[in-house]
DODRENLO-105473 format. One record per residue: residue in one letter; x, y, z of N, C-alpha, C, O in turn. Coordinates in steps of 0.1 Angstrom, whole numbers, plus 5000, padded with zeros to 4 digits. Example, Ala and Ser with C-alpha at 12.3 -4.5 7.8 and 13.67 -1.06 7.14 Angstrom:
2
a513249435078512349555078513249675078514249675085/s512849785071513749895071512950005079513450115080/
# end
This chain:
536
x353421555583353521685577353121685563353821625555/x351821745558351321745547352221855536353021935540/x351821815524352521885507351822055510352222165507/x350722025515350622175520351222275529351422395524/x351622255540352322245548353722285547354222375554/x354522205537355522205533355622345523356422425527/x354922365512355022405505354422495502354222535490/x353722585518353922715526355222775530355622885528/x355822655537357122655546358022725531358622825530/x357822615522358922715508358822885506359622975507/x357422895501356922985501357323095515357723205512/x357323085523357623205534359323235535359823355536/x360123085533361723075530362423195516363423255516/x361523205509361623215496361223365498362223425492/x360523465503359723525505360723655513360923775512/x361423525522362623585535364223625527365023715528/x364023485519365623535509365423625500366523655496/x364523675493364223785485364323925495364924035493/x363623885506363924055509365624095515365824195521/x366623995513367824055518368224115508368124085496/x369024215514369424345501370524255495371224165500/x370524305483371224225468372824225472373624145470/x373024365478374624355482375124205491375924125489/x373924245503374524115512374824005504375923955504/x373623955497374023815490375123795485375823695486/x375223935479376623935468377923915481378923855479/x377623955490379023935502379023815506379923785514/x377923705504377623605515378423495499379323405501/x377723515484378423445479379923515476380723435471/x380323595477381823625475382323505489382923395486/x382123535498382723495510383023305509383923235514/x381723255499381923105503382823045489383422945487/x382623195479383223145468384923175471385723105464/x385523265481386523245486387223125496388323085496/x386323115500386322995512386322825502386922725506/x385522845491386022705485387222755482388122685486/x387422885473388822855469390122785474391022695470/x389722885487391122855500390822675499391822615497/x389922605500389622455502390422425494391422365497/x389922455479391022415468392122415464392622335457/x393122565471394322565472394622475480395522395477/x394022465495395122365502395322225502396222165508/x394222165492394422025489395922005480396821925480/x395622155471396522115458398222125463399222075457/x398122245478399622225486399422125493400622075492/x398722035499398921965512398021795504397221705507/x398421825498397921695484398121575496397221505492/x398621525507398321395511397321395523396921295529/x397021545524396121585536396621525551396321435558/x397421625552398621615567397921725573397521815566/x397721725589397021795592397721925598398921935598/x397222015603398022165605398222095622397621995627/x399422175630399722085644398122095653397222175650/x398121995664397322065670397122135683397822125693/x396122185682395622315693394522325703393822225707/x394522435705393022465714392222535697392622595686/x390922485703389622545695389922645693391022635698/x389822795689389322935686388122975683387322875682/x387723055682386623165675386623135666387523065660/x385323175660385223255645385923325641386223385651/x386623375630387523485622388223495636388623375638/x388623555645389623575655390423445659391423445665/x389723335655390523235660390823255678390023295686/x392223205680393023205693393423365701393823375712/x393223465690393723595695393123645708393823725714/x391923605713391423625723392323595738392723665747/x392323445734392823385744394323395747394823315756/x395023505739396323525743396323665748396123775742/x396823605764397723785774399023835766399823785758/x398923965772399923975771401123915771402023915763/x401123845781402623735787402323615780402023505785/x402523635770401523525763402223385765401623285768/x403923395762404523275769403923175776404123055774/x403223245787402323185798401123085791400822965792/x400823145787399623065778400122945771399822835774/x401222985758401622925749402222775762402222655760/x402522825773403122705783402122625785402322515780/x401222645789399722625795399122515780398622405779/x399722605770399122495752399622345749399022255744/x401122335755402122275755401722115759402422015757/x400522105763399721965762399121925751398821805749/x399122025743398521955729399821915723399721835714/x401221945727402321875718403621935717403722045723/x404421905713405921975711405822105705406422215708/x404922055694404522185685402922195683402222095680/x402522315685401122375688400322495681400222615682/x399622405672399222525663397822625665396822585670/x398022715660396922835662396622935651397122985641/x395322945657394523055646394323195649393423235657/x395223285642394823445650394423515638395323525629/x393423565637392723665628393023605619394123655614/x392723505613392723425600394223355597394423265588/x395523405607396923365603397223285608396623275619/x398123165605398423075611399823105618400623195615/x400023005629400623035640401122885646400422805651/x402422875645402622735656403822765663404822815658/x403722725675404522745689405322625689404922515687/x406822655691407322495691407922515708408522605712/x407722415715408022405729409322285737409622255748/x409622255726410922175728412022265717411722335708/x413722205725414622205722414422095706414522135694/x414122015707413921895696413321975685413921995674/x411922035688410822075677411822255673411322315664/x412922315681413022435676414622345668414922385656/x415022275671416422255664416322205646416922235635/x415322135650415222065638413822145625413222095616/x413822315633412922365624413722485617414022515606/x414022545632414822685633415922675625416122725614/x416822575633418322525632418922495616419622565608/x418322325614418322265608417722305589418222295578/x416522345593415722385581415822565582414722625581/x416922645585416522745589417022865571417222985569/x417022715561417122815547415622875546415422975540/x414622775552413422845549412522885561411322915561/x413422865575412422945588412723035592412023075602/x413823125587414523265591414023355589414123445597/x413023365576412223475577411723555588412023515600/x411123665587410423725597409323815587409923905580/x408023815585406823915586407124045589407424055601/x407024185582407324275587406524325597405524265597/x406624415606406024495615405424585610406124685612/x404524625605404124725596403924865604404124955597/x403824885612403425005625404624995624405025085616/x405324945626407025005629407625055612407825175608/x407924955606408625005594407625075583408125135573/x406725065584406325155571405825335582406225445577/x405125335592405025455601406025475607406525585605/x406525405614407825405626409125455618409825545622/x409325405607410625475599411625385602412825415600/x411025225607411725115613412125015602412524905607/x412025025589412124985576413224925575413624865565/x414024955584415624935581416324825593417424785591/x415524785604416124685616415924595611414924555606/x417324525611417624385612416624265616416524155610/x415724335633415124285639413524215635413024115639/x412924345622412124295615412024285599411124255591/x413424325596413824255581413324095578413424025588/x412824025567412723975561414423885555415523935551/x414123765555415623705549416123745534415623695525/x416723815533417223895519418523965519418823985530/x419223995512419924075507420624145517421724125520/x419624265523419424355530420124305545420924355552/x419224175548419424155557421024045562421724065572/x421123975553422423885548423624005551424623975558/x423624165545424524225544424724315561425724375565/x423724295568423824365578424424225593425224245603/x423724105587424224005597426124005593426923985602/x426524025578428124025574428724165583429824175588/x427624255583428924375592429324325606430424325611/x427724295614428324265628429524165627430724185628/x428924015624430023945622431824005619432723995627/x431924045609432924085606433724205615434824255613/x432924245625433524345641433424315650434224365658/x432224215656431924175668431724045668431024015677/x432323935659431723805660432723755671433523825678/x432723605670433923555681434823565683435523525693/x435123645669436823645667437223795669438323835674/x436023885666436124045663436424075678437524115681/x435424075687435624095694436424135707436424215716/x437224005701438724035713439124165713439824225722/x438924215703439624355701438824465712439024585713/x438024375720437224525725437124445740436224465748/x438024375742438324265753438724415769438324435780/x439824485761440424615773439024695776438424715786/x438724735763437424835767436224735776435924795787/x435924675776435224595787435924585798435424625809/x437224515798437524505813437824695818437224755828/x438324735814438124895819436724945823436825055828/x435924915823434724955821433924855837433324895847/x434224715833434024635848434524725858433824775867/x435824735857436724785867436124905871435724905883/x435825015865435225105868433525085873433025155882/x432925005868431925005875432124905892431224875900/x432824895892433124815908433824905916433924885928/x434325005911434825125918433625215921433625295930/x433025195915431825355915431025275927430325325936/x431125135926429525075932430325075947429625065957/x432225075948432325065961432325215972432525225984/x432225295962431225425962430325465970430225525981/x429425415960427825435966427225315960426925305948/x427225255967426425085966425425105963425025065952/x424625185972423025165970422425225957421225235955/x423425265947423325265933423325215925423025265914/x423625095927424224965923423324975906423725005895/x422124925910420824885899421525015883421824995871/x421525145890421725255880423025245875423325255863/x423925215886425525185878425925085872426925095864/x425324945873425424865860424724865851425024785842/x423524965849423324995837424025075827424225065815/x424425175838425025295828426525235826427425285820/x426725125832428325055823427324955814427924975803/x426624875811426624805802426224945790426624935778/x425625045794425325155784426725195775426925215763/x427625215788429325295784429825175774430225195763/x429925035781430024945768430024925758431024895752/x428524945752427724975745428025045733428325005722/x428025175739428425275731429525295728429725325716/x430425285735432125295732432325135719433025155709/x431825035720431724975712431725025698432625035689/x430225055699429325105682430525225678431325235669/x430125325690430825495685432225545690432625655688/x433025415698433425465705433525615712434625685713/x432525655717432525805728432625715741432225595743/x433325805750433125755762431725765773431025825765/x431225755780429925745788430725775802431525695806/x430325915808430525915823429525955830428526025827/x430225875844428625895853427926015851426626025849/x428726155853428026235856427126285840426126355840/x427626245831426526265817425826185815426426085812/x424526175816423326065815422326055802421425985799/x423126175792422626195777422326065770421526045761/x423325985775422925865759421525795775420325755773/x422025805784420825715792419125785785418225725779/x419225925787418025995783417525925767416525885761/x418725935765418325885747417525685744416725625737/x418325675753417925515753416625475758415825405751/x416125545772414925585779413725575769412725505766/x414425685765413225785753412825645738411725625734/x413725595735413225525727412625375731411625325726/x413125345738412825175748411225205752410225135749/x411125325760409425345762408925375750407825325749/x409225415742408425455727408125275722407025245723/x408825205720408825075717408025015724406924985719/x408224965739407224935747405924965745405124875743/x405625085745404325105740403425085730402225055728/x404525105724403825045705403724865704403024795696/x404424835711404524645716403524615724403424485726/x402924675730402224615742401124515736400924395738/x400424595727399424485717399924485702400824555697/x399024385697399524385683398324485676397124505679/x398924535666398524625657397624575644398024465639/x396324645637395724575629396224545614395824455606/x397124635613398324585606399024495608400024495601/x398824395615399824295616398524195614399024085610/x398024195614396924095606396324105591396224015584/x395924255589395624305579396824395572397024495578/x397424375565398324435555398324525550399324595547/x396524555543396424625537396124725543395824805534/x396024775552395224855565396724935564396625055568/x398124895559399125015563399325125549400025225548/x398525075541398025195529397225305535397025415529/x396725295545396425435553397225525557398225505562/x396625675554397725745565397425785579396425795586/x398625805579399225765594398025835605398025795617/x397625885601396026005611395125905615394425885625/x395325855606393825745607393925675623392925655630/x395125645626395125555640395225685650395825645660/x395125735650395025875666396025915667397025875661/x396026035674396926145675398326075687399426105688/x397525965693398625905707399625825702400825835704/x398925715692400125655681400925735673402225725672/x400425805668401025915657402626015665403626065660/x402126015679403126085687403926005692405026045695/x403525855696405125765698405025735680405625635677/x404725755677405725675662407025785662408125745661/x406425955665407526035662408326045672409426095670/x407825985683408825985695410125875688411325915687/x409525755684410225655677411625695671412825675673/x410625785662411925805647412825945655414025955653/x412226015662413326125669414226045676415226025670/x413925955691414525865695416025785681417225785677/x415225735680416125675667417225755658418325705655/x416925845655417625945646418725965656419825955651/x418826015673419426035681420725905687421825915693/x420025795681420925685684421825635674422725545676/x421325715659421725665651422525735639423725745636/x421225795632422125905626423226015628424226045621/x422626065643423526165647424726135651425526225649/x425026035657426825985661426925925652428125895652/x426325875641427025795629428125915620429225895615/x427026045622427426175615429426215622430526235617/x429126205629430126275640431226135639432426175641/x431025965637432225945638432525965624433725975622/x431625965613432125965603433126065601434226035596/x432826195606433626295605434826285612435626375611/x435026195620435926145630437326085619438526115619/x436225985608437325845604437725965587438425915579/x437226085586437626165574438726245576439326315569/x438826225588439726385597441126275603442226305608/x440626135602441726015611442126075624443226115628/x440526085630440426065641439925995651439926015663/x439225905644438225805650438725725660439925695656/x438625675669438625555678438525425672438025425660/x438825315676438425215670436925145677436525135689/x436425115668434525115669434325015660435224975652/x433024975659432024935651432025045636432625035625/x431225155642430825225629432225275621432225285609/x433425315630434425345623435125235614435525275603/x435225105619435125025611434824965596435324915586/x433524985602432324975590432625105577432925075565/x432525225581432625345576434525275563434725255551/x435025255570436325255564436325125554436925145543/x436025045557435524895547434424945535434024875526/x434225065539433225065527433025225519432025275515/x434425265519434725425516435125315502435425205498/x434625485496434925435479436525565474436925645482/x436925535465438025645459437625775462438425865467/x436325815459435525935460435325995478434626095482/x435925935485435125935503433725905501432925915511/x433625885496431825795500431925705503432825625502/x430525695509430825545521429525485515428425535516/x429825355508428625275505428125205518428825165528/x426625185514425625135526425425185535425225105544/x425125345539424825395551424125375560424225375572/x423025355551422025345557421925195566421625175578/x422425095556422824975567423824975578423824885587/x424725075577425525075590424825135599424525075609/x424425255596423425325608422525255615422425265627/x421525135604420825055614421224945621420524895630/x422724905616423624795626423924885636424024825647/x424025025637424525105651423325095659423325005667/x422225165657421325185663420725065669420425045680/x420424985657419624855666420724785674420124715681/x421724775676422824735690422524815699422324755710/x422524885699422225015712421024955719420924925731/x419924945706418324965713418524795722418324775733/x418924715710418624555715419724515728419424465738/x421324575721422024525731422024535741422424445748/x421624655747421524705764420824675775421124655786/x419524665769418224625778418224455782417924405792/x418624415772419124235772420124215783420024105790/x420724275785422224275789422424325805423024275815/x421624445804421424505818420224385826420524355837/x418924335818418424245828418924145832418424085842/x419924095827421223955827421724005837421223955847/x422724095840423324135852422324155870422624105881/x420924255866420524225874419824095882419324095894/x419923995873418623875876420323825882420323815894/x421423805878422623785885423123825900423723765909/x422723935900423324015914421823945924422023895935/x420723945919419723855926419623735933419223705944/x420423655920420723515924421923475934422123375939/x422823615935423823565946423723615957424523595966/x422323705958421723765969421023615980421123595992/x420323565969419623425968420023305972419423215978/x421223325968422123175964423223195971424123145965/x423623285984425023255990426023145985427123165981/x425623015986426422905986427222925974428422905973/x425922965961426922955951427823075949428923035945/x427623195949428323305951429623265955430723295950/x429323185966430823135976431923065969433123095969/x431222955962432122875954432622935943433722885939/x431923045935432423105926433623165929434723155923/x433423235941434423345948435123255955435823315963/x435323145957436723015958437522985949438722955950/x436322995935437322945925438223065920439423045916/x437623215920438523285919439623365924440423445919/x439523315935440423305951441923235938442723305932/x441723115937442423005932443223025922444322975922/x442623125910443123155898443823295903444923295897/x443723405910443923545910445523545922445923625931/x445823455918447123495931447623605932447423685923/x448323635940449123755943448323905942448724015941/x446723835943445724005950445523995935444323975935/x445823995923446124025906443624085908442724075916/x443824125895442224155895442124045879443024005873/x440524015877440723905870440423945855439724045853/x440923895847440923955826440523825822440223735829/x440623815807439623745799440323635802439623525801/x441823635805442623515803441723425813441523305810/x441023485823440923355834439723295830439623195837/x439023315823437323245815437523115815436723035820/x439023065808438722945807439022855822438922735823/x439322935832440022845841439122835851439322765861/x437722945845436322935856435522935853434723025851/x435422745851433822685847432922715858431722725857/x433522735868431822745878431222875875430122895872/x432422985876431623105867431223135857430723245855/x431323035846430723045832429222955836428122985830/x429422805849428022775845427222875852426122875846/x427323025866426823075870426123155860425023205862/x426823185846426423255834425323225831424323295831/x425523045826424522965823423223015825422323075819/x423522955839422122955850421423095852420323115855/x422523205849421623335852420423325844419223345847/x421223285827420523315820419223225812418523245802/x419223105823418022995819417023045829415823055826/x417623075843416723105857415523225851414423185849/x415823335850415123435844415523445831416623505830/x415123405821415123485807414823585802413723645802/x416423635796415723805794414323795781413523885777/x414323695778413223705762412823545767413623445768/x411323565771410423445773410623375762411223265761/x409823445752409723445738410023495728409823615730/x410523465713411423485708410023575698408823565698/x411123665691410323725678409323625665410223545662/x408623605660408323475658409323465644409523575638/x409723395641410023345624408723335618407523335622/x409323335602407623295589408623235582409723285579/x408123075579408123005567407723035556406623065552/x409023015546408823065531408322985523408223015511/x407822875529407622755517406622665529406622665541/x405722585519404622485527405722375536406922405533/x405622295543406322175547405622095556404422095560/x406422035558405821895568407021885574408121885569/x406521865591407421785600406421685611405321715616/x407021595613406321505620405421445621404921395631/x404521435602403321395602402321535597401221525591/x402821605602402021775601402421835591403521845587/x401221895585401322015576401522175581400622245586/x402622205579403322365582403222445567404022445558/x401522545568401922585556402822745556403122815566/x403222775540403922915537403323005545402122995547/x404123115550403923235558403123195572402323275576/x403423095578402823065592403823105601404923045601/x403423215612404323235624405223125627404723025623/x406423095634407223035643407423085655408123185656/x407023035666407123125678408023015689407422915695/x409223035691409822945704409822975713410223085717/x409222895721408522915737409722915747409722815754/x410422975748411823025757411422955768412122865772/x410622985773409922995788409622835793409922785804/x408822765781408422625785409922525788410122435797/x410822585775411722515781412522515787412922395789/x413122605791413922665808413422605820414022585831/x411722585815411622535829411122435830410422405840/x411522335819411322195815412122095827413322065828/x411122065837412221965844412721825841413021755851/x412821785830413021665824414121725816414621635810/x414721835813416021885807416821965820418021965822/x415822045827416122095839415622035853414622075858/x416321945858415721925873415322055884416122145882/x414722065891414122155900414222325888414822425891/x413522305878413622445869413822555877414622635872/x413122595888413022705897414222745905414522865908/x414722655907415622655916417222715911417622635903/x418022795914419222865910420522725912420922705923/x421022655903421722555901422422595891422122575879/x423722645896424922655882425622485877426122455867/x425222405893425822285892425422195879426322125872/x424022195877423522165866424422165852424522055847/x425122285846425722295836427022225841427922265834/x427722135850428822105855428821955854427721895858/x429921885849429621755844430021645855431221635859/x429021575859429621535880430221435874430621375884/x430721375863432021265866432821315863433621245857/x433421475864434421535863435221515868435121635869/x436921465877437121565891436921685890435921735895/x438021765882437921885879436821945873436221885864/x436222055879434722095878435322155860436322205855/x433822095855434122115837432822125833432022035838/x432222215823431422225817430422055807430921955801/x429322075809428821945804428621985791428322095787/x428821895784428221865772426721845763426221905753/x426321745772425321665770424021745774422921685773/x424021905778422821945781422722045772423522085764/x421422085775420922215764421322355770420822415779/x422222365763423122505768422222625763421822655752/x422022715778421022805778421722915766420922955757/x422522955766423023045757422522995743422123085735/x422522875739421622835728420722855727420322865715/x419622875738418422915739418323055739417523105731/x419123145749418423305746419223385738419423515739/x419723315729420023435718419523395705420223435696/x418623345705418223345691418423185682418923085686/x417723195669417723045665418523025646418023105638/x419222965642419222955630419623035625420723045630/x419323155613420323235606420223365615420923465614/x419523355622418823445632419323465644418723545651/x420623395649420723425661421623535662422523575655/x420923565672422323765677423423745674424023645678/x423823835667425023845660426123945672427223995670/x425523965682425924025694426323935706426823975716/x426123805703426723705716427223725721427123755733/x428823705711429623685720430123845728430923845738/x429623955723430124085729428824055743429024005755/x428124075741427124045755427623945765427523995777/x428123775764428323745771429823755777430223685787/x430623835770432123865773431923985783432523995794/x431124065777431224185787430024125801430124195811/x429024015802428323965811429623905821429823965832/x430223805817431623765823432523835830432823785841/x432823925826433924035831433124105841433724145851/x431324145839431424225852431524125859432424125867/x430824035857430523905870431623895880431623925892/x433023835871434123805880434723915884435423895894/x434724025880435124165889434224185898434624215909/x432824175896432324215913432524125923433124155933/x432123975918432523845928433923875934434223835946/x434623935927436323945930436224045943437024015952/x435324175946435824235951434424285963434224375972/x433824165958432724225967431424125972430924045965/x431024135984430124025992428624065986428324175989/x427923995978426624055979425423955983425423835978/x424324025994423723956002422124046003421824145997/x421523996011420224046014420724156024421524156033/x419724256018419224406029418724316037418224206033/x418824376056418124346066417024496068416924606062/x416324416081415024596081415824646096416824576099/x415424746106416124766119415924626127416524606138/x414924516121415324426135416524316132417124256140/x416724316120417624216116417424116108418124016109/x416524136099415724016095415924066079416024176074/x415723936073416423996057415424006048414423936047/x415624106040414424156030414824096018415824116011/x413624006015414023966004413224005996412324075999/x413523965980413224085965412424015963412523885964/x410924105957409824035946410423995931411024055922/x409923845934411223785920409923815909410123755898/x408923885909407523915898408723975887409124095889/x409123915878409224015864408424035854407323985853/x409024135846407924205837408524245825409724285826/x407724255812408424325805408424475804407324545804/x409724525803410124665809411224705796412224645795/x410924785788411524825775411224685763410324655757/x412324645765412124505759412424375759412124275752/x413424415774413424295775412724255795412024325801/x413224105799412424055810413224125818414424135817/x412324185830413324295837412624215850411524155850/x413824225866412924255881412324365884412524465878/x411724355891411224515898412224565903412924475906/x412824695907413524745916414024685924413024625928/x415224635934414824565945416324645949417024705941/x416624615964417824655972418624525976418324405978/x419924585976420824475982422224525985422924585978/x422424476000423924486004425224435992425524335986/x425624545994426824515985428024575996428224696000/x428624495997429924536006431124456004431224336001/x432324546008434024495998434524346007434324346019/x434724286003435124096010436224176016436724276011/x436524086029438124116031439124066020440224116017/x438823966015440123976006440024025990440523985980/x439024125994438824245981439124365984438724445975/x439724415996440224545996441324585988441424685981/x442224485993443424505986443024475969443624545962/x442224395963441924425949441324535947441424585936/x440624605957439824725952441124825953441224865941/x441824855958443024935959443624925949444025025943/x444024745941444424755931444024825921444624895913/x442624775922441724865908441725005908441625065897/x441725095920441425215919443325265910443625365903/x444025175915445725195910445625175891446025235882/x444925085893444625015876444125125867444625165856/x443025175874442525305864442625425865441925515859/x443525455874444425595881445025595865444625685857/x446125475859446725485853446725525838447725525832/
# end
């Protein structure tokens, strides 16, 4: 190749970079003069050069966002070969998936002064009027004071107080279902709904009023839809300095569905008990509670606005969680006769003299607390958890974890980890049951699913123990009084349920499905009792 030759080749190069317009250049060097920078910041955080976890390849600028469904769980399971912890690139953010109990304890748990965070939702709290949930608060102040209310009404200890209102409420829903059975699906919702609510506001919830159901409906689909994908606000930040027009008239109308919905769950009965606890007439509740702990000499009630959003976000979160718990339950003993059986042996054992069963008997029925377990490892109501954001750069395991990088715990990989779980698929309360027992006793030594679906570190639901007390009570009142088994078709043959779940409001729901529910012979006489029980 001759100096001639060459130095044509310049000449036409030279020729080609003059005619690009002056802006581009100016974008092409902005861009690399950003890109060293970012080079130079991360040496001067990650000074021993530890590497970010690793992953699958991505895109250009989109990174990994492509390659995640909706069910994204699914995927992140599928990632789970690159490591415990699995990191990713979505629209420039970083992202790491932890898929063991090991890699969430010792990040979540353990270091959880700096993994508690959470990233706001921008579509939700700055348009949505969602500025105020717990659920996408940030670790602060704000949020420190709202995790102190539940605690201080519903934590382990608060709760006993709301021990009658639950078992009244079982009882009654095993009355209605010995009713009209084939209702079943709608009447344990609208008692975990009466729950619920009698909780937060205490009002009562009867079948024939379906007003708080309408209300709940109305905002659960408003959410769902605004969840289904992620928002360009949640990559871009600055994109929520827009107004609200800018994204379409269909977003624009669930956001207001949102905040109407919301206002309805929250402000408005906050209004009405308040006027309840000014007049000393309140019930004992949540908000009446709250209201009274925080009246000043003047009747003002400091922190409203944080009580209101401790009412409302229980409503939105607690119910849908709670109601798919019960139904993936009534499934598994549709599924699982044998174990149904033994449950309904052990409580044979404890309930002498016909008696119907109360909180006292919890401790004396580990097979029905591991059936708890197992409901809630078998189907999980939440695959995957909301993610956490790190406040600070770190390292674990060799790896560089830098500031503001997602935390996402893969629910899903490990429920169905069969090296923590043998046959994962398979409905096994035995599992949680310690075999060198005699006496059937709770194990120790395993990863108790309840640790898993409620949350991680400073973060976990401050609603546990109300969810799994009132999960308990229905359980052993229906087992107590009632056979539940597979629908047959006219020839006799048993219909069994599409176990496909989905997410449905917000949390993991079944499809519709049918099932015989019918009174045991030695639950008449308890049903008799009960209908005596709440005559009274």
């Amino acid at each position: 190749m001759d100096a001639g030759y060459m130095s044509q080749a310049m000449r036409i190069v030279g020729q080609a970079w003059l005619a690009v317009p002056r802006s581009v250049l100016l974008c092409c060097l902005g861009l690399a003069t950003w890109k060293a920078y970012n080079i130079w910041c991360g040496r001067l955080r990650n000074p021993r050069r530890l590497p970010f976890p690793p992953g699958p390849k991505g895109y250009p600028i989109v990174g990994n966002a492509l390659d995640v469904p909706a069910e994204s769980w699914l995927k992140f399971t599928e990632w789970a070969v690159y490591g415990d912890v699995v990191g990713l690139s979505m629209m420039g953010e970083k992202a790491v998936v932890l898929n063991t109990w090991a890699s969430i304890s010792a990040l979540l748990n353990k270091r959880g002064a700096i993994y508690s965070s959470r990233k706001p939702r921008l579509l939700f709290s700055k348009y949505g009027g969602w500025d105020f949930s717990l659920t996408f608060l940030p670790h602060g102040e704000n949020f420190l004071l709202q995790r102190r209310f539940y605690h201080q009404i519903i934590g382990a200890t608060g709760v006993k107080s709301f021990h009658d209102l639950l078992l009244k409420n079982a009882r009654t829903l095993a009355l209605q279902i010995s009713q009209t059975p084939l209702q079943f699906q709608y009447l344990t919702r609208l008692s975990i709904i009466a729950d619920t609510v009698a909780m937060i506001y205490g009002f009562e919830v009867k079948l024939e009023n379906a007003e708080w159901v309408k209300r709940l409906d109305f905002c659960l689909d408003s959410l769902e839809a605004l969840s289904k994908v992620p928002h360009a606000t949640d990559f871009f930040p600055i994109l929520a300095n827009l107004p609200a027009w800018v994204w379409g008239k269909k977003l624009n109308h669930l956001l207001d569905n949102l905040k109407a919905s919301t206002n309805k769950l929250g402000q408005e009965p906050y209004n009405t008990v308040k006027d309840q606890v000014l007049s000393g007439t309140a019930p004992h509740c949540l908000v009446a509670a709250l209201i009274e702990s925080n009246r000043t000499p003047e009747a003002d009630v400091k922190h409203e606005r944080e009580i209101i959003a401790v009412a409302a976000v229980s409503m939105i979160a607690g119910v849908d969680t709670t109601v798919s718990a019960i139904d993936t339950f009534i499934l598994a003993m549709m599924l699982y006769p044998e174990a149904q059986k033994k449950a309904q042996e052990e409580l044979d054992a404890v309930l002498t003299d016909m008696r119907l069963p109360t909180f006292e008997d919890r401790e004396c029925t580990p097979y029905l607390s591991a059936i708890l377990k197992e409901t809630l490892r078998w189907k999980p109501v939440a695959p995957l958890t909301i993610p956490h954001s790190v406040i600070q750069d770190d390292e674990y395991n060799g790896m560089f974890i830098p500031k503001d990088t997602r935390i996402f715990a893969n629910i899903w990989n490990m429920v169905y980890n069969s090296d923590d779980y043998p046959e994962p698929f398979e409905f096994i309360p035995e599992r949680f049951l310690d075999p060198s027992s005699k006496a059937p006793q709770l194990r120790k030594d395993i990863v108790d699913s309840e640790e898993l679906l409620f949350g991680f570190g400073r973060r976990v639901c401050p609603g546990r123990a109300f969810a799994t007390a009132s999960l308990w009570i229905a359980m052993a009142t229906l087992l107590t009084g009632f056979e539940i088994s597979l629908p047959v078709d006219p020839e006799g043959n048993p219909i069994k349920p599409d176990l496909d779940y989905r997410i449905d409001g917000i949390a993991y729901h079944p499809k519709p499905y049918k099932c015989d529910i019918k009174p045991r012979l030695q639950g008449v006489s308890r049903l008799s009792a009960l209908r005596e029980a709440l005559s009274q």
